[in-house]
C-alpha positions in Angstrom: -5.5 21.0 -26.3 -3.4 18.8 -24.2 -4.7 15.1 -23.9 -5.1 13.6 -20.3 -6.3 10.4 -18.3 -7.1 11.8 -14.9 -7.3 9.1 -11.5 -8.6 9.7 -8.7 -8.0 6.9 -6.0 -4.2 7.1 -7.1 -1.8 6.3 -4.7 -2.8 2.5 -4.2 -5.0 -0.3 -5.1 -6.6 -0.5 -8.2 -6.2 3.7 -8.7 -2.3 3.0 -8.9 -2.4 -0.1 -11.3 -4.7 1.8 -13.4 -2.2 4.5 -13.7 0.8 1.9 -14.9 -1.7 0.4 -17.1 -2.7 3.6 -19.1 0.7 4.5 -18.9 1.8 1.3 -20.8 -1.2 0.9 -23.1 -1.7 4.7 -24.2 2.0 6.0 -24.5 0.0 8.7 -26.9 -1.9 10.7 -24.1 0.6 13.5 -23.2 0.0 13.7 -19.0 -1.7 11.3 -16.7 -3.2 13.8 -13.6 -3.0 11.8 -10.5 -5.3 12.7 -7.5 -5.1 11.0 -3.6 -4.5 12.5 -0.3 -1.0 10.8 -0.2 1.3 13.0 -1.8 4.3 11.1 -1.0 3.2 8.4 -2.7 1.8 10.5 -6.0 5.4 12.1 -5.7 6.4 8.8 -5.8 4.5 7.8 -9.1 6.1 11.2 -10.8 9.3 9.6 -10.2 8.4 6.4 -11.7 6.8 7.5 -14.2 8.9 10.5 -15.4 7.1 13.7 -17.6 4.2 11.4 -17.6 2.8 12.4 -14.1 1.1 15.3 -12.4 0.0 15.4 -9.3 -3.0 16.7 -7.2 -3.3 15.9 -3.7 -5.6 16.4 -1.5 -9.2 15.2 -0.4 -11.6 14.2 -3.4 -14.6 15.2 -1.0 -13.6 18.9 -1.0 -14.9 21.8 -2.9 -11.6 22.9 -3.1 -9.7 20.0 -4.2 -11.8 19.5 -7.4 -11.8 22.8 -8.1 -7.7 23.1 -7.9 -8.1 20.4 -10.8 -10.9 21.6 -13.0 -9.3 25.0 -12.7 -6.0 23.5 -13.9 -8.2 21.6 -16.7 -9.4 24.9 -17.6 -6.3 26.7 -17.7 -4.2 23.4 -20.1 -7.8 23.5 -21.9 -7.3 19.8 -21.2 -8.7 16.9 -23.6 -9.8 14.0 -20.8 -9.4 11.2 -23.3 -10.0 8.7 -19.8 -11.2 9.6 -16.2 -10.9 6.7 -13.9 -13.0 7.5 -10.3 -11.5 5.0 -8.3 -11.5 6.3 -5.0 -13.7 4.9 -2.9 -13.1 2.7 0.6 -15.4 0.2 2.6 -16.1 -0.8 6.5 -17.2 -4.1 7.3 -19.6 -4.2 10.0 -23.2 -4.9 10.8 -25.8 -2.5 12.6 -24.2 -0.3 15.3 -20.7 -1.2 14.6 -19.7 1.3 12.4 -19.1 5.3 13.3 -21.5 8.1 11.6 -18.4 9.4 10.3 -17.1 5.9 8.8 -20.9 5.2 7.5 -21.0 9.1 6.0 -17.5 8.8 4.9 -18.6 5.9 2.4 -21.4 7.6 0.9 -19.2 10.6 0.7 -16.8 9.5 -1.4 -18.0 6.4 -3.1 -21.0 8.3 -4.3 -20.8 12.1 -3.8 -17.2 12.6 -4.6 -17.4 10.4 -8.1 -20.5 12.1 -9.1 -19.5 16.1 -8.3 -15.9 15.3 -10.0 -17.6 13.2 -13.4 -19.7 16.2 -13.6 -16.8 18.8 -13.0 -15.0 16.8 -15.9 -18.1 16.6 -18.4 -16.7 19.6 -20.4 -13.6 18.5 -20.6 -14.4 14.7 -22.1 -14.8 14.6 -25.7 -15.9 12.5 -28.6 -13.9 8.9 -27.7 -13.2 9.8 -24.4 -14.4 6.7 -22.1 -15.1 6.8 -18.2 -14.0 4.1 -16.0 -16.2 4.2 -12.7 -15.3 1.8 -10.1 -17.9 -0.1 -8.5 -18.1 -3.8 -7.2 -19.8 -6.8 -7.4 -21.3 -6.1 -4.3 -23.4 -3.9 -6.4 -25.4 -6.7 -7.8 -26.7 -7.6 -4.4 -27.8 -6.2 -1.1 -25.1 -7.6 1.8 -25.7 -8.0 5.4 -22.5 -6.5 7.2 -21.1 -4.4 4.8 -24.6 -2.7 3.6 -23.4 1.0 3.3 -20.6 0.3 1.2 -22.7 -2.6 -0.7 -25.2 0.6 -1.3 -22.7 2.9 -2.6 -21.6 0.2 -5.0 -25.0 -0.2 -6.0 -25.3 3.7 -6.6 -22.3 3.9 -8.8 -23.3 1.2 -11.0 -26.7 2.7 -11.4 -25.1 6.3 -11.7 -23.1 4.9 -14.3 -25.1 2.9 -16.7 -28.2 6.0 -16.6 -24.9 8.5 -17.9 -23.4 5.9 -20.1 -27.2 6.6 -22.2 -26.9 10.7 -22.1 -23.4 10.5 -23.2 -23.7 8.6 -25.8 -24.8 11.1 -28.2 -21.6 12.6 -27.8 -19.8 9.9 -28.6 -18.6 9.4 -24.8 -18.4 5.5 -22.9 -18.7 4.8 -19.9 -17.9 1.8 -17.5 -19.0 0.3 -14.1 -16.2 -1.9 -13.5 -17.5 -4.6 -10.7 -14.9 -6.9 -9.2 -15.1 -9.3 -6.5 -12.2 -9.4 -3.4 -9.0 -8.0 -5.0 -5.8 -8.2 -3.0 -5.4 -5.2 -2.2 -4.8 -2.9 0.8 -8.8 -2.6 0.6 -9.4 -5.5 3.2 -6.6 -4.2 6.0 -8.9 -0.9 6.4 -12.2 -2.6 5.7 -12.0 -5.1 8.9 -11.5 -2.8 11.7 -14.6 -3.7 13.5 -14.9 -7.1 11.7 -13.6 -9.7 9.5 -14.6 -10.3 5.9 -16.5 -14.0 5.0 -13.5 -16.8 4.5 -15.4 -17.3 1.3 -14.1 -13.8 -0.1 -10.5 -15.0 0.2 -11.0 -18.1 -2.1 -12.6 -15.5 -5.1 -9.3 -13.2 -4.5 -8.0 -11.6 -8.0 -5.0 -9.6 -8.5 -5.5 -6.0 -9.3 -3.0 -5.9 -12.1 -5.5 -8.5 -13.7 -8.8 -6.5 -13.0 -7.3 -3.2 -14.4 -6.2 -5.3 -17.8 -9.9 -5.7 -17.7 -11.2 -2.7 -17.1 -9.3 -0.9 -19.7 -10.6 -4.1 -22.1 -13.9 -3.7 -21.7 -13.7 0.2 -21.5 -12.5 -0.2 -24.7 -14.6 -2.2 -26.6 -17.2 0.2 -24.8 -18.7 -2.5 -22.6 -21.6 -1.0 -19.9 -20.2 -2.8 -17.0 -17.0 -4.9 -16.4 -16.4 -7.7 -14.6 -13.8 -9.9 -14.1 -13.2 -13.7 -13.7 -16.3 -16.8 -13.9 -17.0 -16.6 -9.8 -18.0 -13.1 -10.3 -20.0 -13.2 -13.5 -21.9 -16.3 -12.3 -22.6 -14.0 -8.8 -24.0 -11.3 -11.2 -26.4 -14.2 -13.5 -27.6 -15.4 -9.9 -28.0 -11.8 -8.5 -30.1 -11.7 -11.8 -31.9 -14.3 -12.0 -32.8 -15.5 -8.4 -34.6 -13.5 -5.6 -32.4 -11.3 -3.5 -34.1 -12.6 -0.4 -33.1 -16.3 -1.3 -29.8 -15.7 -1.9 -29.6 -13.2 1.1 -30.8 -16.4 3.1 -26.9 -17.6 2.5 -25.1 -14.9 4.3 
C-alpha cells in the first residue's frame, strides 16, 4: 500500500511548485505521480527530484490518459495521501474573440478533466487524505472579458466545497485554493487576443508563496484558501456587495 501525492498540471506554474513543496514538506510519502503533456519537463522533475518522481504524460482530457494512471493506482494499490488538480488554463477575451475550441478547451479541462480524474481517484483516497483543487479568485465574481474561465473557476469552487461535505464522513479534506494574478507563465497564454487589466499586475503574488498556502490551509483542513489581504478583501466584497455594482467597475 504504497503512499502517493498525485499532480496534475505538473510541468509549470503552480502544478510544479506544488510538487517541490510536497516534496520538501512530506519527505514520508514514498512517490509523488506527476501528470502534464510536457514530458520533457516531468523528465525533468524525475531528475531533480530523484526516486521521488513518476511520471505520466499525456492529456488530462483523455479517457486514456486517466485511465493509464488509475490503472497504475490499481496495480501499486496506491494510498493518495494528496491529489493536487492543478491543471487548468485561461483566455482573456470578451464576446467573439475567443475560438470554440479555446472556449471548450477551458471548460474541458478546468471543469471536466478535474472532476472525471477526483472521481477516478475517490477509491484510492483514504482517511487523512486531503484534495487540493485549484480554483481562483475569479470564482467569487462574474468578469467581463475573461467569463468562461471566470465560470470554470466558479464551477471548481462550487464542485469542491459540495464534495468537501460527502467526504467528510470518511475522514477526507478538501480545498478550493483561490488566488489572485500569480506570476506565472498563466498570463503569456492567457493574452493572446487581449491584455489583462493593469490593475491585476499590482495584486501579483509569487507562486512559491501561494503553494506554502495552499498546503497550510489544506492542512489545517480549511474549505477554501486564499492568499494575501487584496484577495480576501475581493472575496468579503464579492460577498457582501451586489455582483452587478461591483461588475459596474470593470
Amino acid at each position: 500500500m504504497k503512499k502517493i501525492a498525485l499532480v496534475t498540471g505538473a510541468s509549470s506554474g503552480l502544478g510544479m511548485e506544488m510538487v517541490y513543496q510536497i516534496a520538501e514538506v512530506f519527505p514520508s510519502l514514498e512517490e509523488i505521480w506527476v501528470n502534464a503533456r510536457r514530458e520533457d519537463v516531468l523528465k525533468r522533475l524525475e531528475a531533480e527530484l530523484p526516486g521521488r518522481i513518476r511520471s505520466f504524460s499525456g492529456d488530462i482530457t483523455q479517457p486514456v490518459t486517466r485511465k493509464i494512471i488509475t490503472d497504475a493506482l490499481e496495480a501499486e494499490q496506491a494510498h493518495i495521501m494528496i491529489l493536487v488538480n492543478a491543471a487548468g488554463f485561461g483566455k482573456i477575451g470578451r464576446e467573439g474573440t475567443l475560438t470554440e475550441a479555446e472556449s471548450a478547451g477551458m471548460i474541458r479541462v478546468n471543469c471536466e478533466a478535474l472532476t472525471l480524474m477526483t472521481e477516478a481517484c475517490l477509491p484510492y483516497l483514504t482517511i487523512k487524505s486531503r484534495v487540493i483543487n485549484f480554483a481562483s479568485a475569479a470564482a467569487f465574481l462574474p468578469q467581463p472579458g475573461f467569463a468562461v474561465y471566470a465560470a470554470t473557476k466558479a464551477y471548481v469552487l462550487s464542485y469542491s466545497r459540495a464534495l468537501g461535505k460527502e467526504l467528510a464522513g470518511r475522514g477526507i479534506k478538501v480545498t478550493a485554493v483561490c488566488p489572485g494574478p500569480v506570476d506565472t507563465e498563466f498570463f503569456t497564454l492567457a493574452e493572446e487576443h487581449a491584455s489583462a487589466p493593469v490593475y491585476k499586475k499590482f495584486f501579483m503574488s509569487k507562486a512559491e508563496d501561494v503553494a506554502a498556502r495552499a498546503l497550510a490551509d489544506s492542512r489545517a483542513g480549511k474549505t477554501v484558501s486564499v492568499y494575501g489581504g487584496p484577495m480576501k478583501l475581493f472575496r468579503l466584497l464579492a460577498k457582501l456587495v451586489p455582483a452587478d455594482l461591483l461588475l459596474k467597475f470593470f
